[in-house]
N, C-alpha and C positions, 0 to 999 in steps of 0.2 A: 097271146093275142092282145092286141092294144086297142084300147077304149076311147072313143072320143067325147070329153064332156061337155055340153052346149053351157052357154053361160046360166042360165037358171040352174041346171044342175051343180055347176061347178059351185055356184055363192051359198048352197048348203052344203059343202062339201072343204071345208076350208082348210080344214085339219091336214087334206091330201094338200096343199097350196094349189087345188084345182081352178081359181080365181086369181089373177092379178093382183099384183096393191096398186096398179096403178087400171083407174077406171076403164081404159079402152080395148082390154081386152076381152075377146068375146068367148071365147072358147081356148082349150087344148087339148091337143094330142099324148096322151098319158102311154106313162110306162115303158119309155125306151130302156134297155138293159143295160145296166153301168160294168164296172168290174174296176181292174187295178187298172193303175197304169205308171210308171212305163211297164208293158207284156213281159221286157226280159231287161235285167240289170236292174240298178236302182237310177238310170238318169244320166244328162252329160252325152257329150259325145256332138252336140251340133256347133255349128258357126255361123253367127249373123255376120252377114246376112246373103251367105251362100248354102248354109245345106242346116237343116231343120235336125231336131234329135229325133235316134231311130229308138223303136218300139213303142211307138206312142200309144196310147189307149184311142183304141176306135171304137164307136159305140153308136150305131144305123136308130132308126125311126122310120117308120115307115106311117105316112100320113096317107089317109083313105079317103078323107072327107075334109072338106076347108067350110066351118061352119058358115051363113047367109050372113053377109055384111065386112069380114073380112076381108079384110083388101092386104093387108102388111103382118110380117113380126112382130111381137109386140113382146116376148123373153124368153130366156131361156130361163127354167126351173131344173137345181141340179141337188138331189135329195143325197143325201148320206154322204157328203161332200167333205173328204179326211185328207191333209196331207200337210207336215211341217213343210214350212218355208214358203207362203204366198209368191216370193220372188220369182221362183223354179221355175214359175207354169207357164203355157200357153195353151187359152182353150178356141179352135177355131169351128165353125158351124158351116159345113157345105150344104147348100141346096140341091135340088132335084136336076137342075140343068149343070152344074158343077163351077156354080160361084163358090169361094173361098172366105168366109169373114170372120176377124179377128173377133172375139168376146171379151179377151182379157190378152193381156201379154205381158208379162213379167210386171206387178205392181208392187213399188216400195217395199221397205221390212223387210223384217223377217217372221211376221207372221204367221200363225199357224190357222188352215181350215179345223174345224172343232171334230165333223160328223155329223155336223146339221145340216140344214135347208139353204141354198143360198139363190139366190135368183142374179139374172144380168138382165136388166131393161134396158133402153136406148137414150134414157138421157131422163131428170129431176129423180134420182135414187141413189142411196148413201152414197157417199163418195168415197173413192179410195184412200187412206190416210196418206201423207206425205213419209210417214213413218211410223213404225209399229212394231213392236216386240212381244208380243204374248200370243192373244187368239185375235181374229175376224169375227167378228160377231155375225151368227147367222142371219139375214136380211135379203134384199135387194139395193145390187149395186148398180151403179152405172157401168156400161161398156168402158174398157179401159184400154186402151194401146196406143201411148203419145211416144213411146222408144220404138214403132215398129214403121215404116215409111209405105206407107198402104201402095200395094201392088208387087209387093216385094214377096218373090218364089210365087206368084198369084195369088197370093192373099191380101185380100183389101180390108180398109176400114170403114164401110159401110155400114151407116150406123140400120139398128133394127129394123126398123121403123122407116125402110126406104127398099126393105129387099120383100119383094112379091109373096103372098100367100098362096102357095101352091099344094098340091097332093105330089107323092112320089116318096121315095126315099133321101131324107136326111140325114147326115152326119153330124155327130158331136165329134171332136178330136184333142186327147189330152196330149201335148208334150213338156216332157220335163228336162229342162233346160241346165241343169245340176244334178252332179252325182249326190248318194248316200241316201235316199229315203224313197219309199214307194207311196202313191196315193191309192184311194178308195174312192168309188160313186156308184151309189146302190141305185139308182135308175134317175132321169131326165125326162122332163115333158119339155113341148114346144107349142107357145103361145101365139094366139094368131088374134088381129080387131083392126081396129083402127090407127091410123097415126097420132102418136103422142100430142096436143094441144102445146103451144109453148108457155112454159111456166105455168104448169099444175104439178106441183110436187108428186111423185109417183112411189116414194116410199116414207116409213112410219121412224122419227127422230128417232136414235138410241141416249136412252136415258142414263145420264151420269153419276148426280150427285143430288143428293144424297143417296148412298146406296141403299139397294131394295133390303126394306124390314129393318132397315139401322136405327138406329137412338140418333135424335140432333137438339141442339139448346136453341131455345127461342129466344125471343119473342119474332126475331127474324129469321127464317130458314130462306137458303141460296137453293132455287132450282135451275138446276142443268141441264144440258144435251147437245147431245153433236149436230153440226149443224147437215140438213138437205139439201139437196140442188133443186134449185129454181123455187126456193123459200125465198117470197121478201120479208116474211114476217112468222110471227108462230101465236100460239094459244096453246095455253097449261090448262088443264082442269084437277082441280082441288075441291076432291068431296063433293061432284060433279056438278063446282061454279066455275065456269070459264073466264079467265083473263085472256087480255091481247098483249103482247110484248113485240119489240120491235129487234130483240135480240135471242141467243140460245141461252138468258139466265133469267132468271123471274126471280126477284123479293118476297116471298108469303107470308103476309101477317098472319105467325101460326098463332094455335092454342093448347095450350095440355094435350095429350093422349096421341092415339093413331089418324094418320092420313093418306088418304091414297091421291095418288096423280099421274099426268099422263100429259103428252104430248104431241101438238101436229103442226106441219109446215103449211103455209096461206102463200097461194103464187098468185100472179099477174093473173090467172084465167082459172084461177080453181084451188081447191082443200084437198092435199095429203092426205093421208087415215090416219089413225090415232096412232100412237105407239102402243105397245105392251104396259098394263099399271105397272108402278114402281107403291111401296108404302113406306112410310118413316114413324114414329116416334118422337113427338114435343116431349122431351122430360123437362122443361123448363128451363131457364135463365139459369146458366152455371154459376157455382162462387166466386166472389169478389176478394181480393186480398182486404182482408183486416188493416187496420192502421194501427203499424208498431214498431218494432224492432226487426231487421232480419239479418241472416247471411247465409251468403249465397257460396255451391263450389264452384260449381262448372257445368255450363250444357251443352256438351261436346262429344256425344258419346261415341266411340270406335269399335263399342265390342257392349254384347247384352246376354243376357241370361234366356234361361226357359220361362214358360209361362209359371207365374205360384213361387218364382226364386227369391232369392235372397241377397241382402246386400248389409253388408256390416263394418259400422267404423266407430271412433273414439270420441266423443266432446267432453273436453274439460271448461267448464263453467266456473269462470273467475268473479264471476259479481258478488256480491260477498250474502246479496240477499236472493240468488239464484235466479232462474228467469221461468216464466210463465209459456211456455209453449202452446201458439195457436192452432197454424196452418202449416203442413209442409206442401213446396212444390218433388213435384220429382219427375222425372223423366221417362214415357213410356213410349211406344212406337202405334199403340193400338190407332185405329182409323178414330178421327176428329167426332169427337160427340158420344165416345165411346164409354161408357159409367165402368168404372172397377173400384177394386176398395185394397186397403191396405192395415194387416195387423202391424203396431209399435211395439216392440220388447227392448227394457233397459235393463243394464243390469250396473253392481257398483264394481269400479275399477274397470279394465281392457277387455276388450271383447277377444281380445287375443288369446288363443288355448279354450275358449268355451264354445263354440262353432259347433261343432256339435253336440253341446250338452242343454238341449231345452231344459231341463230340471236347474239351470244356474240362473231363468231367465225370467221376468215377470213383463205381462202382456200389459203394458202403461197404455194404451189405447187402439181402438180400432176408427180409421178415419175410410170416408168415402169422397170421391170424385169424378172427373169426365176429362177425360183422356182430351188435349188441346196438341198434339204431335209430337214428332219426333222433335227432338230437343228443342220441347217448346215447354213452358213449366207447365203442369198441369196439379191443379190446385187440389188438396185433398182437406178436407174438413173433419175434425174432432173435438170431441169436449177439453177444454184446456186442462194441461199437464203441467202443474207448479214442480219444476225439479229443485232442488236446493245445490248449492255450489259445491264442485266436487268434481271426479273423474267418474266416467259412464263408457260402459260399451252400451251401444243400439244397436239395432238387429233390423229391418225391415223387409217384412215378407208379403209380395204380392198376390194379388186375390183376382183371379180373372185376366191378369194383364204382367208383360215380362219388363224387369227393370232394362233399361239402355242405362250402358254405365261406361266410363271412360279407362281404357286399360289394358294391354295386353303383353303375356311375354317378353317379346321385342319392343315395344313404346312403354312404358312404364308410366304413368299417368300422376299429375302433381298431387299431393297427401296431405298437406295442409293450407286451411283456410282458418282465418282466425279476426277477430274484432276485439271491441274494452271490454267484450263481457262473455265471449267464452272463444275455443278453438276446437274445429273439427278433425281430427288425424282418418286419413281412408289406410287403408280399407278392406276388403275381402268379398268375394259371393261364393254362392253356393247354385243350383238348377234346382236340388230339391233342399226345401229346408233341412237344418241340421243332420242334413245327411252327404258323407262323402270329404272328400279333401276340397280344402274351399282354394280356390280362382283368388291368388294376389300376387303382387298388389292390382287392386279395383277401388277406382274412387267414384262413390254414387254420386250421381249429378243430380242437384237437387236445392233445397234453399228453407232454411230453418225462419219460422216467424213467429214473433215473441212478444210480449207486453205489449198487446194490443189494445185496444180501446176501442168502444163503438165512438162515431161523428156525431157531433151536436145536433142535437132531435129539433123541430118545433112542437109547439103544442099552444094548447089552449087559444083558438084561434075566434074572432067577433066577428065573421063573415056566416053567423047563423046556422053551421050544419051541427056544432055542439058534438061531434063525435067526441070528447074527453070530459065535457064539464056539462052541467045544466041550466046556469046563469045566464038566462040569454043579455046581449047588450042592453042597458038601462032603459033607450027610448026606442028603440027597435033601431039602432041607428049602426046597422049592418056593414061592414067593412068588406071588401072584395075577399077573395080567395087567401088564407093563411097571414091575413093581416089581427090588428087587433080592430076594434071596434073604429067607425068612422068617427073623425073631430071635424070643429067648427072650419080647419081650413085644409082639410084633403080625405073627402068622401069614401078613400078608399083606404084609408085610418091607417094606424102607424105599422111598423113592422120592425121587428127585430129579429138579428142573422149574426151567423157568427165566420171569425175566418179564422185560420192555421189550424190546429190540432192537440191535444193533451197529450201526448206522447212527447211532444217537444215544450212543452209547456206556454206553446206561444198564442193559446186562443184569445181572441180579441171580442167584444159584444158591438155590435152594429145596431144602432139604432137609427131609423128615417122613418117617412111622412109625418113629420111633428109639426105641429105650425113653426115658421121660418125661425125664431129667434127666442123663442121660450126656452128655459131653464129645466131640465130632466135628471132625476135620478134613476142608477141603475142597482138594483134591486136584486140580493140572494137568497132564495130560500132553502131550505131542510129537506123540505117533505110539501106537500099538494094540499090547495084551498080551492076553494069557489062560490067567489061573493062578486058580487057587484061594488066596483071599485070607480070611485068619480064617474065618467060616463063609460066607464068600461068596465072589463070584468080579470078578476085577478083570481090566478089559479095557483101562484107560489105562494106557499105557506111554509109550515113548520117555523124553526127560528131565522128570523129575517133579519138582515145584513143591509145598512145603506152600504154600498161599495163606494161611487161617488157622485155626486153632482156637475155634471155639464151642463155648458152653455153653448143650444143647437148654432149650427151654420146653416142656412141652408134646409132648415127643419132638422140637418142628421147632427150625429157626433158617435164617439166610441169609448169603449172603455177596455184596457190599457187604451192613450194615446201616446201619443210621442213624448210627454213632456209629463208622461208616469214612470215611473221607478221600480215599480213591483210588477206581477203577471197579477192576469188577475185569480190562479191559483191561491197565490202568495196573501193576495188581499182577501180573500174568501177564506184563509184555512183549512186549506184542501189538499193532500198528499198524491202529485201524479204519481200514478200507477197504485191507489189504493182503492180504485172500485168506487168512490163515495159519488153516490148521484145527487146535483145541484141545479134548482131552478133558478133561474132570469127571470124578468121581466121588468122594464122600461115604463116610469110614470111621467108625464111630462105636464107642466103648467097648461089650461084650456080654458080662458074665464072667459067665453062670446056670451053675453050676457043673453041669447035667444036661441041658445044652442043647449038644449039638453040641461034645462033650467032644474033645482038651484045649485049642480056641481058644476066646478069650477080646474080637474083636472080630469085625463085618461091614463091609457095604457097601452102598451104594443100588447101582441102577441107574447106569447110564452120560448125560451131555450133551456132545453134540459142538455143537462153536460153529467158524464158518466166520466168520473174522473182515474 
């Protein structure tokens, strides 16, 4: 016996889709009996657009009552909705007097219905993809039949929302248009209200990206979603603060931890309903490559292991004083934003013939990361590994995530890569560590980085926050933001910066806002002070080094300039790549006789350099 549920009842009742997603419907007719369909065969057998395929699934409703205020269709609800290949079908809806209306008719893909819910309204409800390969996501779609030429065997394409609300018995009718597969539909209601308003969204965006409950790196997270008919615009809500966008992707200024969000379409004449929440995951800002030495094999992978596998090749390390290992990249397929981690094991001489012997093998470090895609590097981070020069087999066994590596049988994959300071030979894997016959040749894609150095720090800053020193400026004579202290001729007092890098030995010291034409030295220290220095305040101590004296341009000047000879490594006594950390700081002539009375010079800001 079938039920009919007036609209108050149906909008507590939601779980059944006894409501609408789109506002004007008032009521439905619940509980039409679904079954298979096609009744006999799996499908095939018709010709457009003379003869229809036989055995179709027919499936009556019999309407008792046309709730007060209906006037039109307003959907079809089709529960337990199974069948691969979206293309196959056609679902048409006869009325009481024996109109004929297409619902759907063969839409793109190859698609599969899941077994869920799917509804057909008459127009602002998902849209049919242009193309599709997996699943339909269960929803409400739009009426679909632009391949069917309405009146064609007396079926027309009238849209919902124009064919009369009446009592009597209606039809659902499934045909399948393709041999090889049967469908399923465990029962259908039919919806009855108002006519659609134009441009009110009538179904809830399907949410993309990030996926539901994933990890993503901030500080910026990408919200997605497919777009709805007769959206001109949408609203995200995050941690339930609403944004407006004018597209289907939102920028979210995240923060650390869990968030939830959700989506709806904004038309000409009314608000969609929300989507379903999606949550993600701030694990914060991934790592940045170090500044150093690298190399690189290859990110091209053809062929990849199981999740937890293994990948094994040879470096021989020619620098006579070995190298300092940072970061490695390596290649994994996991979804973008994805944290795994990876154990290091080296051992001395060829990893060849020890594959399976963990007892040959020592665990040189365990690094962690966040997965950036397929053959995209994805940076992994460890405490550094000084190896000394020699021949090494590596071992590298994944943790949570499977290597993508380049190599197979038939293609055999290039084996060495090599630089002035060591060469990689590939290579081998394995699915489960040191277990089984390893897979070669396989060469890991991936990318060794080496003598690194951190970038030249500021510090000791006269713009008054004092986070490193206590010395405030001598006459309160405050300098803006990461300057040093203000002078007699730019308020917003000197600074000093530096350019190129320690690893190439080419760093330069920058000094500007100094009065136009005054004479400056630049200044090394040991180790950290904090005194008040002429009108400024000076935070390099230990043993202190004039480097040399310029004469500003401009208030600036540098040191190396063009018309030095040394680095200023060279002039400091400083070994790149021996760790020794060295302060800067920039004194310059200031004698304004009513500026910060009775000194007569300052100072920039502070550069620490970690040599």
């Amino acid at each position: 016996m079938h039920r009919f549920f007036h609209a108050a009842v149906a909008l507590s009742a939601t779980a059944l889709l006894s409501a609408s997603v789109s506002a004007q419907t008032i009521g439905c007719e619940l509980g039409g009996a679904g079954g298979i369909f096609p009744t006999a065969g799996t499908g095939g057998g018709g010709t457009y657009p003379t003869t229809l395929p036989p055995s179709a699934g027919i499936f009556p409703l019999t309407v008792v009552t046309v709730p007060g205020g209906a006037t039109v269709v307003t959907e079809v609800k089709l529960h337990g909705l199974a069948h691969t290949y979206i293309n196959d079908l056609q679902m048409v809806l006869t009325d009481p007097v024996g109109g004929m209306h297409n619902l759907l008719y063969r839409p793109a893909g190859s698609c599969d219905f899941t077994g869920g819910d799917y509804s057909i309204v008459p127009t602002c409800g998902l849209q049919w993809a242009a193309t599709c390969t997996t699943t339909a996501a269960p929803g409400a779609y739009d009426q679909y039949a632009p391949g069917w030429a309405s009146g064609t065997l007396g079926i027309d394409n009238q849209t919902l929302d124009t064919i009369p609300a009446q009592t009597g018995s209606w039809t659902l009718t499934i045909y399948d248009w393709a041999a090889i597969d049967v469908g399923t539909l465990t029962s259908w209601d039919l919806c009855f209200g108002t006519p659609v308003p134009t441009g009110t969204p009538g179904a809830a965006p399907s949410l993309t990206t990030p996926v539901d409950a994933g990890s993503v790196l901030g500080p910026t997270v990408t919200l997605t979603w497919a777009a709805v008919s007769c959206a001109t615009s949408y609203e995200v809500e995050v941690d339930a603060v609403v944004y407006p966008t004018a597209s289907t992707t939102y920028g979210f200024a995240s923060t650390l931890g869990a968030h939830t969000w959700r989506a709806r379409g904004i038309g000409a004449s009314g608000t969609g309903p929300w989507s379903a929440p999606f949550t993600f995951t701030d694990i914060g800002v991934g790592p940045t490559p170090c500044t150093g030495q690298e190399l690189t094999t290859l990110f091209a992978q053809n062929n990849g292991g199981a999740v937890g596998g293994q990948v094994f090749f040879d470096v021989n390390i020619v620098n006579p004083a070995g190298i300092n290992v940072a970061q490695l990249e390596t290649n994994t397929g996991l979804t973008v934003g994805t944290p795994f981690s990876m154990n290091i094991y080296t051992k001395a001489g060829t990893f060849v013939g020890s594959e399976t012997n963990l007892g040959a093998w020592t665990l040189t470090a365990t690094g962690s990361g966040v997965s950036a895609g397929s053959n995209l590097p994805s940076l992994l981070e460890f405490p550094d590994a000084l190896i000394p020069a020699g021949v090494y087999g590596v071992a590298l066994v994944m943790v949570g995530a499977a290597h993508q590596y380049t190599g197979t049988g038939a293609l055999p994959p290039p084996t060495v890569f090599s630089n002035a300071d060591l060469t990689i030979t590939g290579g081998a894997a394995l699915n489960v560590p040191w277990t089984g016959t390893p897979f070669t040749p396989r060469m890991w894609n991936g990318r060794i980085r080496y003598n690194c150095s951190l970038p030249p720090s500021p510090f000791c800053f006269g713009d008054g926050t004092l986070v490193d020193h206590t010395t405030p400026c001598p006459c309160t004579n405050n300098g803006t933001a990461g300057n040093g202290c203000a002078n007699s001729a730019n308020p917003s007092g000197a600074n000093l910066a530096t350019s190129g890098a320690t690893v190439t030995d080419n760093v330069v010291l920058l000094g500007s806002g100094m009065p136009a034409t005054v004479s400056c030295i630049y200044l090394q220290g040991t180790g950290n002070d904090d005194i008040a220095f002429g009108d400024g305040v000076r935070c390099t101590g230990g043993t202190l080094l004039r480097l040399r004296t310029k004469a500003n341009v401009g208030g600036a000047s540098s040191f190396p300039d063009s018309v030095e000879t040394v680095t200023l490594s060279q002039r400091g006594g400083v070994t790149v790549g021996s760790g020794a950390v060295r302060n800067y700081q920039t004194y310059y002539r200031n004698s304004a006789a009513l500026f910060c009375p009775p000194e007569t010079f300052n100072v920039t800001n502070g550069m620490q350099v970690t040599w």
